[in-house]
C-alpha positions in Angstrom: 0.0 0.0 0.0 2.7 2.8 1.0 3.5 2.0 -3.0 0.4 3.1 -4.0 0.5 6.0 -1.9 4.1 6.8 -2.7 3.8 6.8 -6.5 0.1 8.9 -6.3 2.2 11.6 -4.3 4.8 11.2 -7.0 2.2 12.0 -9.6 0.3 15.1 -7.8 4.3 16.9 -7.1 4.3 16.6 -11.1 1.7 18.2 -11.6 2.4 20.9 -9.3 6.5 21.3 -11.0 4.9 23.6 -13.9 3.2 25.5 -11.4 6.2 26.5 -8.5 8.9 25.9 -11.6 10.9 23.1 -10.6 10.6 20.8 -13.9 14.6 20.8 -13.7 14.3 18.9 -10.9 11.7 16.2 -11.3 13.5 13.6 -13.1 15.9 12.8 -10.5 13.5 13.0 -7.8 11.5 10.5 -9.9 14.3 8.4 -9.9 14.6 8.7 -6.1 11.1 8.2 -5.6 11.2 4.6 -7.4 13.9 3.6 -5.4 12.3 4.6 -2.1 9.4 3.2 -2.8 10.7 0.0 -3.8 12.1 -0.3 -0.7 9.4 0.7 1.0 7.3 -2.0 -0.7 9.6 -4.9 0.4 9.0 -4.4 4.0 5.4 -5.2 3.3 6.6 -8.5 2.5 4.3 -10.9 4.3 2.1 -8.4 6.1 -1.1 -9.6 4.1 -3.3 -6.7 4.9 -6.7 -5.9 3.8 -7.9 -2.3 3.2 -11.5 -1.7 3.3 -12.2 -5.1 1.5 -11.1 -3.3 -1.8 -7.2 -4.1 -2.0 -4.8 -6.3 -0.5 -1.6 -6.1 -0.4 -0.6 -10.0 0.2 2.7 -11.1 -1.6 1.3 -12.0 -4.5 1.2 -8.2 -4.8 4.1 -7.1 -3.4 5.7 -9.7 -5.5 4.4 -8.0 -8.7 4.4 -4.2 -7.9 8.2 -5.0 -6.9 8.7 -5.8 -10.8 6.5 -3.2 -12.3 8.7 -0.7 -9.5 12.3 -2.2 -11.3 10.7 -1.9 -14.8 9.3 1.4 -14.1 13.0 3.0 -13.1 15.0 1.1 -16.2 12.2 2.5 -18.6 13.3 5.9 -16.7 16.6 5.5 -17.3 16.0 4.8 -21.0 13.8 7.8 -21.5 15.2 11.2 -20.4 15.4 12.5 -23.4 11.6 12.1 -24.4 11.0 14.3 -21.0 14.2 17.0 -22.0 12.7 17.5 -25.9 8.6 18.1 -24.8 6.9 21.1 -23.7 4.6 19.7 -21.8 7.2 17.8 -19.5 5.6 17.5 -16.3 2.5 16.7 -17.7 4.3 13.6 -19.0 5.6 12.6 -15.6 2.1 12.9 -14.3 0.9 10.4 -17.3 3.6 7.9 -16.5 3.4 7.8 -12.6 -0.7 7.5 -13.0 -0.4 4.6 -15.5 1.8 3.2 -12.5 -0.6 4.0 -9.8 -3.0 2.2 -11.9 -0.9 -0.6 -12.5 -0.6 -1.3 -8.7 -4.2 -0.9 -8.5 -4.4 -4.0 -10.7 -2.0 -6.2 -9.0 -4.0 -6.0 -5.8 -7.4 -5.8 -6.4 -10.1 -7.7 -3.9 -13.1 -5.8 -5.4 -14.2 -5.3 -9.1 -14.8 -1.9 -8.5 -11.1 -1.5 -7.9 -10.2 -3.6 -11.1 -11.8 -1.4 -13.4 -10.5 1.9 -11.7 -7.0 0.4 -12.0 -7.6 -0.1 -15.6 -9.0 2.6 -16.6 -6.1 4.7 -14.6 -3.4 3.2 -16.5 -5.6 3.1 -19.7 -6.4 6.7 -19.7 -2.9 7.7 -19.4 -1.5 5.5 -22.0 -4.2 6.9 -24.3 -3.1 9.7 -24.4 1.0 9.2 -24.0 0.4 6.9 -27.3 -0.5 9.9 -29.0 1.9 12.7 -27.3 3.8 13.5 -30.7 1.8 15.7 -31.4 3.2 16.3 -35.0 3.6 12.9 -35.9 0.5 11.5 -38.1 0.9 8.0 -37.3 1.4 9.2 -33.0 -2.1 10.9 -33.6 -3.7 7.6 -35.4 -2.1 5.5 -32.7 -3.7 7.3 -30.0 -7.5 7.0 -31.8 -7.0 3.8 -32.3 -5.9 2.7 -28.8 -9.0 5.1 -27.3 -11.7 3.1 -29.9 -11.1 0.0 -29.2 -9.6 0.4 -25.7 -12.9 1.9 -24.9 -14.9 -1.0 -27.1 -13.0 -3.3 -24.8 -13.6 -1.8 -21.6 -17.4 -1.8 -22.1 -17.0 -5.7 -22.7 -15.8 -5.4 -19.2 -18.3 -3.5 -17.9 -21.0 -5.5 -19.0 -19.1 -8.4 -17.2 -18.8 -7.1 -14.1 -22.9 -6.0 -14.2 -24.2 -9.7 -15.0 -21.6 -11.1 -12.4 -22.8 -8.2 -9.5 -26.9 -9.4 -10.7 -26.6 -13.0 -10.3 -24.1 -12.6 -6.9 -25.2 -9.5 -5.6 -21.6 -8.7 -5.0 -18.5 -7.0 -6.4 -16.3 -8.7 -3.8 -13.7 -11.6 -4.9 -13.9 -13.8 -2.4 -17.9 -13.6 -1.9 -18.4 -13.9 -5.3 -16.0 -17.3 -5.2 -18.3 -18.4 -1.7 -21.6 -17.9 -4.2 -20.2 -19.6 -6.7 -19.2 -22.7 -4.1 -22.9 -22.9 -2.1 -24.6 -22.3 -5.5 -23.3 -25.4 -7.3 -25.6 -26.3 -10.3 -28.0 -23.2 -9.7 -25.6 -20.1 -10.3 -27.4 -18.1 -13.1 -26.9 -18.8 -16.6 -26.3 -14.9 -16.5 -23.1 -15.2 -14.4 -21.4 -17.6 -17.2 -22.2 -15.0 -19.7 -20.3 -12.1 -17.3 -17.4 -14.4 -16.8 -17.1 -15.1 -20.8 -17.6 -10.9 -21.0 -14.5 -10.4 -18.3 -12.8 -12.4 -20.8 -13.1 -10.8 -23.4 -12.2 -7.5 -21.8 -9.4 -8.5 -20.3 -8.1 -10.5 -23.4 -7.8 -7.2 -25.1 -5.8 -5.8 -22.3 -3.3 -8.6 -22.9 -3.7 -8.5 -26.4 -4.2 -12.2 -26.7 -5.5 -13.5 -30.4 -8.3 -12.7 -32.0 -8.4 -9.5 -29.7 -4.7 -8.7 -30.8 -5.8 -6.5 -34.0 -5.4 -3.5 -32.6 -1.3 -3.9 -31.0 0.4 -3.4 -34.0 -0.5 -0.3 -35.2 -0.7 0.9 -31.9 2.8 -0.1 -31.0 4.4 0.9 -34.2 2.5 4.9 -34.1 3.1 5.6 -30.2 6.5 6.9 -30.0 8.8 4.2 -29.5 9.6 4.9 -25.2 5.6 4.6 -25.0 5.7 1.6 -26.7 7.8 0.3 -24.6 5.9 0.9 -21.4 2.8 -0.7 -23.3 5.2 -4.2 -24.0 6.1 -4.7 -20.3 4.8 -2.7 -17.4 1.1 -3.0 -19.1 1.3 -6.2 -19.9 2.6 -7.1 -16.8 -0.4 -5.5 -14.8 -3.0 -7.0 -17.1 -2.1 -10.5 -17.1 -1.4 -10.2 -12.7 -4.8 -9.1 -12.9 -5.9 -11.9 -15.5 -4.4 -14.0 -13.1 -5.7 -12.9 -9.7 -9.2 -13.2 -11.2 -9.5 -16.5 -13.4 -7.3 -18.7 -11.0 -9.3 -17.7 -7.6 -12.6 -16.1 -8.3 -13.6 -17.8 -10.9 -11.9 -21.3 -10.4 -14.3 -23.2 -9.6 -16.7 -22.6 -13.2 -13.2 -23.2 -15.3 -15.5 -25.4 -17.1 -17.1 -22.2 -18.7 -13.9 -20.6 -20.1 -11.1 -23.3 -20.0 -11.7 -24.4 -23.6 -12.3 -20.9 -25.1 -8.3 -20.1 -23.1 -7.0 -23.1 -24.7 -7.9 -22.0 -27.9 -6.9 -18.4 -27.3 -3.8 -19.6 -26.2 -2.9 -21.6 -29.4 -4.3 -18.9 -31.7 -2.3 -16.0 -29.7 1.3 -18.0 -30.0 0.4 -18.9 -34.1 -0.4 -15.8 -34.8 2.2 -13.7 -32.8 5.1 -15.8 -34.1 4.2 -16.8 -37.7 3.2 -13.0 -38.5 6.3 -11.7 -37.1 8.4 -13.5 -39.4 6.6 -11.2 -42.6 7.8 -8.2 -40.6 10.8 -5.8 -42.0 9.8 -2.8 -39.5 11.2 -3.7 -36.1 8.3 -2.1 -33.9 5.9 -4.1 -36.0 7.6 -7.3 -35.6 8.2 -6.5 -31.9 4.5 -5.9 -31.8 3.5 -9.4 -33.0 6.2 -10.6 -30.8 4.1 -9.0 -27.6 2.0 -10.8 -29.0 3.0 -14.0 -29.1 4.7 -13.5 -25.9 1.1 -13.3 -24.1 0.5 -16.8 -25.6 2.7 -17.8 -23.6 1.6 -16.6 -20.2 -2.2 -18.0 -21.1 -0.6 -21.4 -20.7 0.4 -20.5 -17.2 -3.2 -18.7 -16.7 -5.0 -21.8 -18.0 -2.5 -24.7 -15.8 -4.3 -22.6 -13.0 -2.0 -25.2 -10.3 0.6 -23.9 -7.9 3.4 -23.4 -10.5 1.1 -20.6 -12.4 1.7 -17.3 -10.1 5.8 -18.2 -9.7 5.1 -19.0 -13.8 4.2 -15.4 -14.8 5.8 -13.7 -12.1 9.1 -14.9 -13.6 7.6 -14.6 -16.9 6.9 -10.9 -17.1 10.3 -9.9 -15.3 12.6 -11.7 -17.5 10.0 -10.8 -20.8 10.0 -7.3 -19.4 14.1 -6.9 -18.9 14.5 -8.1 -22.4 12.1 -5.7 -23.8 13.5 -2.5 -22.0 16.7 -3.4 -23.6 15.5 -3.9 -27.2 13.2 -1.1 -27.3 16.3 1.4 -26.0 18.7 0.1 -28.1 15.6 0.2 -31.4 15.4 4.2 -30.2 18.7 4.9 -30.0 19.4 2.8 -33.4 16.1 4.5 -35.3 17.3 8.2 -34.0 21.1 8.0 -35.5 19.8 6.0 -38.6 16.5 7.3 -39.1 15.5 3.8 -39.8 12.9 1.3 -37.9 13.5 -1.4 -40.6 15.7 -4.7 -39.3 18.0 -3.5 -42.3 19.1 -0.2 -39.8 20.7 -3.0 -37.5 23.3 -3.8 -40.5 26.9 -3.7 -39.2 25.8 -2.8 -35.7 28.6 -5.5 -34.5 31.5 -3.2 -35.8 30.1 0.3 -35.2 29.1 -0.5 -32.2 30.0 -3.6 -30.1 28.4 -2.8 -27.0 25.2 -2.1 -28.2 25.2 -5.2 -30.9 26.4 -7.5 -27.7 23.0 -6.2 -25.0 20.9 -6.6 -27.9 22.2 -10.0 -28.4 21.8 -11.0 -24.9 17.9 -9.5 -25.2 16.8 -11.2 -28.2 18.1 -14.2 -27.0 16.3 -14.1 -24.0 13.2 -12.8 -25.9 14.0 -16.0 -28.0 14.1 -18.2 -24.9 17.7 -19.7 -25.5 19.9 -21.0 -22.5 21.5 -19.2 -20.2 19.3 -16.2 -20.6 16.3 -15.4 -18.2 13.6 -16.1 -20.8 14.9 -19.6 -21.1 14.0 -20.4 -17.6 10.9 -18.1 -18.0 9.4 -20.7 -21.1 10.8 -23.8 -19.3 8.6 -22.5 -16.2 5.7 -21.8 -18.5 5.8 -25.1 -19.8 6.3 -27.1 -16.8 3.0 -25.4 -15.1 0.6 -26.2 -18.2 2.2 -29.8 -18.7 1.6 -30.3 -14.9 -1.8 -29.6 -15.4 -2.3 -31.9 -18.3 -1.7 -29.5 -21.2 0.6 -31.2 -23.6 -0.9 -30.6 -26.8 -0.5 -27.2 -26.2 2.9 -27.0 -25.0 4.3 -28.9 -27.9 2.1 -26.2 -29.6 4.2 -23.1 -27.7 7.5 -25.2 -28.3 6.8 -24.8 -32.6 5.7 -21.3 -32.1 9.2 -21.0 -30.3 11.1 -22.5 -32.6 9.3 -19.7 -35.1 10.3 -17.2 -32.8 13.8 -18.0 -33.1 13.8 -17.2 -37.0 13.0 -13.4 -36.7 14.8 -12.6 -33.9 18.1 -13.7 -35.5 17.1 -11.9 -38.2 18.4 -9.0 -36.6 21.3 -11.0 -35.0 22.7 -12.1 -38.5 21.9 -8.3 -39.6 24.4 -7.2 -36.6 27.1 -9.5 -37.3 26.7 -10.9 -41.1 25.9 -8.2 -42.9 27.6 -4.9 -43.8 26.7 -1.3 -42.7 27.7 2.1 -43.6 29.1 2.5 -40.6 27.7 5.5 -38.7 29.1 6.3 -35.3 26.3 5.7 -33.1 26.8 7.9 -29.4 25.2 6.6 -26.4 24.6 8.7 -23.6 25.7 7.4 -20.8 22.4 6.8 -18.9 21.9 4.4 -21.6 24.9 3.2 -21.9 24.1 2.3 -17.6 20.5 1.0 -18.0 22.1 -1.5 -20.8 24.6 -2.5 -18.9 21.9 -3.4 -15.9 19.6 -5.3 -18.8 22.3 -7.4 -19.8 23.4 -8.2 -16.0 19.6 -8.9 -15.0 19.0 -11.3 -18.0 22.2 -13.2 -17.4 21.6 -13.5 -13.6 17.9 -14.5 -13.8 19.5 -17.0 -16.5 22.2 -18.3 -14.0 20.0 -17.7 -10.9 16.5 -18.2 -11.5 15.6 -19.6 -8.1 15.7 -16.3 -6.7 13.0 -15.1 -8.1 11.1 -18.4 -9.0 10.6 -19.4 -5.2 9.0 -16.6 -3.8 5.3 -17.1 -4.9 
């Protein structure tokens, strides 16, 4: 909770910077602010408390903010500049520490209520941070299309949560799971048809298949930082969410929406990784990659057994780590070349070792291959939903996989096999830093997953 209440305070001071002129300043109190309230948030490690039956902040939560917290200050690191070239630059801090607050809304959630005020939080902002360049055409679209169908989705949602609070008379988790139990074959046929609503709604939010349509041209108009923020701290909150939801609440009628998942699933990883493979603009492949990436936390959703919260927990750090890097190495790359195409990538190996060797080390671990974080984040995956009897699909995710590996070399092979023109790239040196922490965090999750694994 004192994250919640750390990171709101961190949002109002934003607002206020324009107004008693200290913009200068809010960037590195930002900074210190993450930090503190990381910190802050461990020591509610195991205190499991309830507030006003609407949040609680158990270690499921802590657990999860704690990676949205470390995501949140590399994603800093990587974009000072987007802060230093906009007017409207405490605005923009604002935007960004809401869509937090919103996040950590969504990670602890009790009460439906507070599920859709967490998403609509973090949704708001990032409708409108998707279309903050403001001279850019494709910015502009971005943001309309994100507000349509975020909107479109959100009343899918709503609709949801209505049927559900009709047939239970409740918005509460855990009395809507105790109607469910003393209810057994006499729960409303309306109830199925809010659960199958929730799905849909939140299905967008992860942008699982066939409710993916609207991520890549999303992704590839928002300015490139934004886009980033929408890959990992986004879809981190949305599927801890997904999660908190499907595998408690609504447990016990899996019957209703376990085969419609299973299907999703499958579709999602097919569709992410065979339509990334036609891509020659790297935001758009990395779009359908997202993508295909939420496939893969579905299995963990739908094994719904004790290996599912460690599952995604890992899943979303070591997916999340790899993405920062990618994204800040496609801005800095796009910027000097003024090229999103994989052909910018061309002779990155000799221009510029350091950056060709972190984004290496991400794609691999995007890619899932050994020692990297993402390869213990799939075998994790894996082993939840073949615990829980899902081999058809796994073997399913291992092909989509092995698809996966094809366009992420792509870029590899453009690095190291292909010739350049050979531009000096410059890194600044907060970039040169958060790199440097991406490649350490992807090799250390690789070598030490348990770490990380055991705590849920």
């Amino acid at each position: 909770m004192k994250a919640l209440v750390l990171l709101s305070s961190l949002g109002v001071i934003s607002l206020l910077a324009e107004i008693f002129s200290f913009k200068k300043l809010l960037y590195p109190l930002v900074l210190i602010g993450l930090i503190t309230t990381f910190v802050l948030n461990i020591f509610d490690w195991d205190t499991n408390e309830l507030y006003f039956n609407m949040m609680r902040y158990d270690n499921y939560a802590v657990a999860f903010t704690s990676v949205i917290l470390v995501i949140a200050f590399l994603w800093f690191l990587m974009s000072e500049s987007f802060f230093k070239e906009e007017t409207s630059q405490a605005d923009h801090f604002a935007l960004v520490l809401f869509a937090l607050v919103g996040a950590v809304i969504m990670v602890s959630y009790t009460n439906m209520t507070m599920l859709f005020l967490g998403i609509e939080i973090l949704s708001i902002s990032m409708y409108v941070l998707a279309g903050s360049k403001k001279d850019d055409v494709a910015s502009n679209e971005a943001a309309f299309k994100y507000l349509i169908m975020g909107s479109f989705a959100t009343g899918f949602l709503l609709f949801g949560v209505a049927l559900i609070y009709g047939s239970t008379g409740s918005f509460d988790l855990m009395e809507i799971r105790t109607f469910i139990s003393s209810h057994q074959g006499t729960v409303p046929a309306i109830f199925y048809a809010g659960v199958l609503l929730m799905l849909i709604g939140l299905a967008f939010k992860v942008s699982a298949a066939p409710f993916h349509f609207w991520a890549p041209d999303v992704y590839q108009g928002a300015p490139t930082v934004i886009t980033a923020i929408m890959a990992t701290i986004v879809k981190t909150a949305a599927f801890a969410a997904f999660l908190r939801l499907f595998s408690t609440t609504f447990a016990e009628v899996s019957s209703t929406w376990v085969n419609i998942l299973w299907v999703m699933a499958a579709l999602t990883l097919l569709v992410g990784n065979i339509t990334a493979v036609l891509q020659t603009n790297t935001k758009r492949m990395l779009a359908y990659s997202s993508v295909a990436h939420a496939g893969y936390m579905l299995l963990a959703l739908l094994a719904g057994n004790q290996y599912s919260n460690s599952a995604i927990l890992f899943y979303t750090a070591a997916y999340s780590i790899g993405s920062i890097g990618t994204f800040c190495i496609l801005n800095i790359v796009s910027t000097a070349k003024g090229n999103i195409n994989t052909d910018a990538f061309k002779g990155l190996g000799k221009s510029n070792p350091f950056l060709a060797f972190v984004m290496t080390v991400a794609l691999l671990s995007l890619a899932g291959i050994p020692p990297t974080a993402g390869f213990f984040a799939k075998y994790y995956i894996f082993t939840a939903a073949f615990q829980a009897g899902y081999a058809g699909l796994v073997l399913i995710a291992i092909i989509a996989s092995l698809v996966g590996v094809y366009y992420y070399f792509k870029i590899i092979i453009a690095m190291y096999f292909k010739e350049g023109k050979g531009e000096v790239i410059e890194v600044q040196t907060n970039h040169k830093l958060l790199l440097a922490l991406v490649a350490l965090l992807i090799l250390a999750l690789g070598l030490f997953p348990d770490y990380l694994i055991g705590l849920l």
